[in-house]
Backbone as JSON, one array per atom type, in Angstrom:
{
  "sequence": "XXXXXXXXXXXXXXXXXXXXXXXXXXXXXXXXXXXXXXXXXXXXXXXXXXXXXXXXXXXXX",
  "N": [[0.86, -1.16, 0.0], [0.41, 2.32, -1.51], [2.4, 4.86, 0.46], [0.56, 7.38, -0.04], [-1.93, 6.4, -0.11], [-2.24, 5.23, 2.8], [-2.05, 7.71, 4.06], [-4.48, 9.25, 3.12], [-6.46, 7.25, 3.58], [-6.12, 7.87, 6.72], [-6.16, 10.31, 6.88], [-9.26, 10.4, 6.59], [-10.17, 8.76, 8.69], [-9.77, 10.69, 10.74], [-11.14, 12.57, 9.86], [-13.9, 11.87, 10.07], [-13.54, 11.31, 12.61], [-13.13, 13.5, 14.08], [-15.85, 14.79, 12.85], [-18.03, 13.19, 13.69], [-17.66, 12.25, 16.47], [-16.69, 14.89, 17.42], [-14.57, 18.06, 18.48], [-12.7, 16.69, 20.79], [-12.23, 14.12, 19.94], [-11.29, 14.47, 17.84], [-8.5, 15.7, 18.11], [-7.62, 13.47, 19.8], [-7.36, 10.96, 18.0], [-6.06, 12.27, 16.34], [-3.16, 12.72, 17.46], [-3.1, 9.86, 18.69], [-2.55, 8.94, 15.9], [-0.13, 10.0, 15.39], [1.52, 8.95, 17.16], [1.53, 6.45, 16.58], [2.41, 6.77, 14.09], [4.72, 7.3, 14.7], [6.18, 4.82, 15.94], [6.04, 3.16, 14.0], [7.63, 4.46, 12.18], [10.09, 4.03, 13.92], [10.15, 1.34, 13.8], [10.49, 0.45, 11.2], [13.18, 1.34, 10.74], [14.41, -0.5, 12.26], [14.34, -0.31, 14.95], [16.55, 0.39, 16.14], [17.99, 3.27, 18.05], [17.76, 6.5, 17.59], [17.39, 10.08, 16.21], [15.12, 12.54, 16.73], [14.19, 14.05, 14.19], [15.89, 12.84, 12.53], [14.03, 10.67, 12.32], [11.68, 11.69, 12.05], [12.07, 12.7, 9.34], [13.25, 11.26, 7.31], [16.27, 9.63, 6.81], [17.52, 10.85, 5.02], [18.22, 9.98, 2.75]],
  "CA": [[0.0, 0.0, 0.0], [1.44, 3.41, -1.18], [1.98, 6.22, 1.23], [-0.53, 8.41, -0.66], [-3.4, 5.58, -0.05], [-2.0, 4.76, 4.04], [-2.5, 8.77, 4.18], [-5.48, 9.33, 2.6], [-6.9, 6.51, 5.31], [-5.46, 8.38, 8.37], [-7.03, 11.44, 7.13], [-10.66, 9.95, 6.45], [-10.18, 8.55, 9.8], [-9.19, 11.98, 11.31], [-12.41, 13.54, 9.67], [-14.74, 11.06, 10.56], [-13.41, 11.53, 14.18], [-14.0, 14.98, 14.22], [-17.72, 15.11, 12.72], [-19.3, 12.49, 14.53], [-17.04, 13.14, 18.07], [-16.1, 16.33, 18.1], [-12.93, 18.56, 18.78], [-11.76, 16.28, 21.28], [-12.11, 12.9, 19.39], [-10.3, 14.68, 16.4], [-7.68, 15.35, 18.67], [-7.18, 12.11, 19.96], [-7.08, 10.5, 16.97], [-4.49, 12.62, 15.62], [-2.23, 12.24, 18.85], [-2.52, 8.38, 18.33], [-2.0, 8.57, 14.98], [1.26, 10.61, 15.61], [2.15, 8.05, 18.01], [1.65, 5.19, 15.79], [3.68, 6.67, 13.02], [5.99, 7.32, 15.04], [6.29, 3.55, 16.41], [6.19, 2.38, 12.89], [8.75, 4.66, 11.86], [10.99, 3.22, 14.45], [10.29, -0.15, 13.49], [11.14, 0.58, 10.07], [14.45, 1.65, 11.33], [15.05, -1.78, 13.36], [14.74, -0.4, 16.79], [17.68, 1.35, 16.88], [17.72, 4.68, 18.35], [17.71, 7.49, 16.45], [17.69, 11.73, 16.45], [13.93, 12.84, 16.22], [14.81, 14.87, 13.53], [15.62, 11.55, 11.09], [12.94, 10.23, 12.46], [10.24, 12.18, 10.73], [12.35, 13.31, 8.05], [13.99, 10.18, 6.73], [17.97, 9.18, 7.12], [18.62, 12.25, 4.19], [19.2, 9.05, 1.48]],
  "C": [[0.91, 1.24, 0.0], [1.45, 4.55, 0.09], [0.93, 6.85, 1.23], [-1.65, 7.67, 0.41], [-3.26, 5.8, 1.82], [-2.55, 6.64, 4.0], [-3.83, 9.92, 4.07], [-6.83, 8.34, 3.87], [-7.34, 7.19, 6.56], [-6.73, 9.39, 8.25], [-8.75, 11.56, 6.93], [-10.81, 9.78, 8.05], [-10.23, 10.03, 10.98], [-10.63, 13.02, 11.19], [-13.43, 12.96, 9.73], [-14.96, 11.43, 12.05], [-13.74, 12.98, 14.62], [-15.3, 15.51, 13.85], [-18.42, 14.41, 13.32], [-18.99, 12.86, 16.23], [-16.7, 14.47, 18.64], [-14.73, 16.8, 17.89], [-12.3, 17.26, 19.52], [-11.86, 14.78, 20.83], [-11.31, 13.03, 17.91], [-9.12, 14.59, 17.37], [-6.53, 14.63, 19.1], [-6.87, 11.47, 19.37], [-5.78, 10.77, 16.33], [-3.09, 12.09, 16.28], [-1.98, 10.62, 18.54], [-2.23, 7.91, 17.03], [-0.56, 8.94, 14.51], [2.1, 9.64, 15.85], [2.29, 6.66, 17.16], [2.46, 5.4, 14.55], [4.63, 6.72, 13.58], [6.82, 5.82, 15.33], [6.81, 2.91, 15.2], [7.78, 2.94, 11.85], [10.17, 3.87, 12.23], [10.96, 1.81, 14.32], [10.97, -0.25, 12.2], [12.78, 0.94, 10.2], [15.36, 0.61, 12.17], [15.26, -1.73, 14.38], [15.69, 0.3, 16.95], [17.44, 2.86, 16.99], [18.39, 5.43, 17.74], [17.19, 8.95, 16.79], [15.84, 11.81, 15.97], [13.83, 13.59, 15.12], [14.72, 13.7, 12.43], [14.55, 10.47, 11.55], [11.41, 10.55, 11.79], [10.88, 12.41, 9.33], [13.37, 12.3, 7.23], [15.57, 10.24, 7.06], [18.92, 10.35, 6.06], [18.95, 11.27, 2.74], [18.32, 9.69, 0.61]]
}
């Protein structure tokens, strides 16, 4: 699945959560979807620790 599509997802999800819940179920959503890229980032990375910095913004290759 490309980026685009996984993104496109999130943000259905994101605006779903905010018209039926509200401000604070958009929120939330976002926050755990932060958190879960972030997780996945670092998995993609093999666990090893790493600068937040190449963490959102790729290794620079």
């Amino acid at each position: 699945m490309s980026r685009a599509v996984i993104g496109m997802v999130a943000g259905i999800a994101v605006a779903f959560a905010g018209y039926f819940g509200g401000f604070g179920a958009f929120l939330l959503v976002a926050a755990l979807g932060a958190i879960g890229y972030a997780a996945g980032a670092w998995l993609d990375g093999g666990g090893r620790s790493q600068d937040l910095r190449e963490l959102f913004h790729g290794s620079g290759q």
